[in-house]
N, C-alpha and C positions, 0 to 999 in steps of 0.2 A: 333093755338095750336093743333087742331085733327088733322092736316096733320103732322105737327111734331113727336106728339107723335104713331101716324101709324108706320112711317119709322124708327124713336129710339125711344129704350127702353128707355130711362130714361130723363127728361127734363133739359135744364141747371141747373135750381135751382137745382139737386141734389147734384152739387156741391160744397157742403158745404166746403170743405176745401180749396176753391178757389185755385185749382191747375190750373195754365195759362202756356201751352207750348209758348217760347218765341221764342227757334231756334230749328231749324231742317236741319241736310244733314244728305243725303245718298253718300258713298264711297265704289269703289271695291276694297274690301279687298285684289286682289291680285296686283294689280296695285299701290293702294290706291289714286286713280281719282277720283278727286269729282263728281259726278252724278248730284244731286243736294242739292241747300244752298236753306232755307228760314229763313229772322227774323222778328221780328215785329218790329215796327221802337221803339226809345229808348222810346218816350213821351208812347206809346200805353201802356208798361209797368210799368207806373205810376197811373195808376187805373182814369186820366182824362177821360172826357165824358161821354154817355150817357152809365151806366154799364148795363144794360138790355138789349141794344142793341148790348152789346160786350158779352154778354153772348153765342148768338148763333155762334159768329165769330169762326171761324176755326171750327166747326164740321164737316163741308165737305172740300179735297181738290181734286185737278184735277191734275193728274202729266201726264205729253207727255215725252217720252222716245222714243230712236228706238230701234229697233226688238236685236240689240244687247243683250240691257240689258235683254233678256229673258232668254240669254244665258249663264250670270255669275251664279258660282256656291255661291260662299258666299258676301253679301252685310253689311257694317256697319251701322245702323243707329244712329246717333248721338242724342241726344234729352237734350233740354235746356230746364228745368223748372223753376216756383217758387212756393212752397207752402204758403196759407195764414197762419193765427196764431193758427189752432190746429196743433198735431203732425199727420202724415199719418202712419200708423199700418201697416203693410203688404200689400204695395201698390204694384198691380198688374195689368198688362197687356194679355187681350187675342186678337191674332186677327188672322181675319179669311181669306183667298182670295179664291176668287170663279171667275169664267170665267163661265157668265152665270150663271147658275144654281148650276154648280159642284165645288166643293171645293178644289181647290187646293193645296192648306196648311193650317193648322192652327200653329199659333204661341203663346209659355206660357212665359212669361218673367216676370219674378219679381225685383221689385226698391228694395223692401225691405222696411225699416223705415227710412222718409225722416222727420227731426226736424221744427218744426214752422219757420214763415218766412225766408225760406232759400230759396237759387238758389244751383239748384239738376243740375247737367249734367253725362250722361251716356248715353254708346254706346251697343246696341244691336245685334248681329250678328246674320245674317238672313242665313240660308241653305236652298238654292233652291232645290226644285227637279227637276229634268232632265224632258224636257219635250221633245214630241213627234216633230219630223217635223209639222206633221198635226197640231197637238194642235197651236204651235208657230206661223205657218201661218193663223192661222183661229184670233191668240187673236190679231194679227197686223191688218190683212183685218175688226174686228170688233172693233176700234175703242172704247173706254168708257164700253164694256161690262165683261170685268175685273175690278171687283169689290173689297174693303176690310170693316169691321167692325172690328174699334177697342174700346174694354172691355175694360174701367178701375174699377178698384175694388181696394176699401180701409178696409179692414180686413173682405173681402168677399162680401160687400155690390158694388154693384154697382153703382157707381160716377156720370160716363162718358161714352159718346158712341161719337164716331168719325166716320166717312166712308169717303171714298174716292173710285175713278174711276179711270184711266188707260187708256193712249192710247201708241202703242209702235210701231206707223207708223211715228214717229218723228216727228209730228207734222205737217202733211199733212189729209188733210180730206177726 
């Protein structure tokens, strides 16, 4: 638990409205290429097994991309929810990317008000900034050191905390 709560703010149990992300891709919007798909498989999404255990599931994930992708300007993010049986108020998203130390972007996206047990889908468009030669070649030759933390907030309160890594040397070590 105190290594947990070191690295996130907040612990699964703050979850009280049992929000469980089910699907997830990312698509270039100009192309519209799928980047990447993930889902949970269909059983996972029936609340079987051990729920404690599934509490910390997906807090972190690991994406490998190539150097390409550091290049697109706008990406879609698709995102498949479910809400459990309160209503979510002003449900919001912050997240941050850093490479390293430094912050790349940050991102404010709001759901809005999602109803009791329902399945939410919605796409978030992402605007990259332009980045350096140097930069680009430095976040590919380092591997995982691209970083993000994502906020969730349900009428300002903090929910949820996600992270995820980054490697965009396609998946070469």
């Amino acid at each position: 638990d105190y290594y947990l709560l070191f690295w996130y703010l907040c612990k699964p149990e703050d979850n009280i409205f049992n929000i469980d992300f089910i699907r997830f891709k990312i698509r270039d919007l100009e192309t519209g290429t799928v980047l990447f798909e993930i889902a949970k498989p269909p059983h996972a999404e029936e609340g079987e097994g051990n729920r404690e255990g599934d509490m910390s599931a997906g807090r972190f994930v690991r994406y490998q991309f190539t150097a390409a992708f550091l290049r697109l300007r706008t990406v879609g993010a698709t995102v498949e929810f479910t809400v459990g049986n309160r209503p979510l108020n002003s449900f919001r998203m912050i997240e941050r990317h850093y490479f390293r130390d430094h912050l790349l972007k940050s991102f404010d996206f709001d759901f809005g008000f999602c109803i009791p047990n329902s399945r939410n889908t919605c796409e978030h468009i992402y605007e990259f900034p332009q980045l350096s030669e140097s930069l680009v070649r430095q976040m590919v030759e380092n591997p995982y050191e691209t970083r993000s933390d994502s906020f969730y907030f349900v009428d300002n309160k903090l929910v949820m905390h996600n992270k995820a890594d980054y490697a965009y040397n396609g998946g070469r070590h």
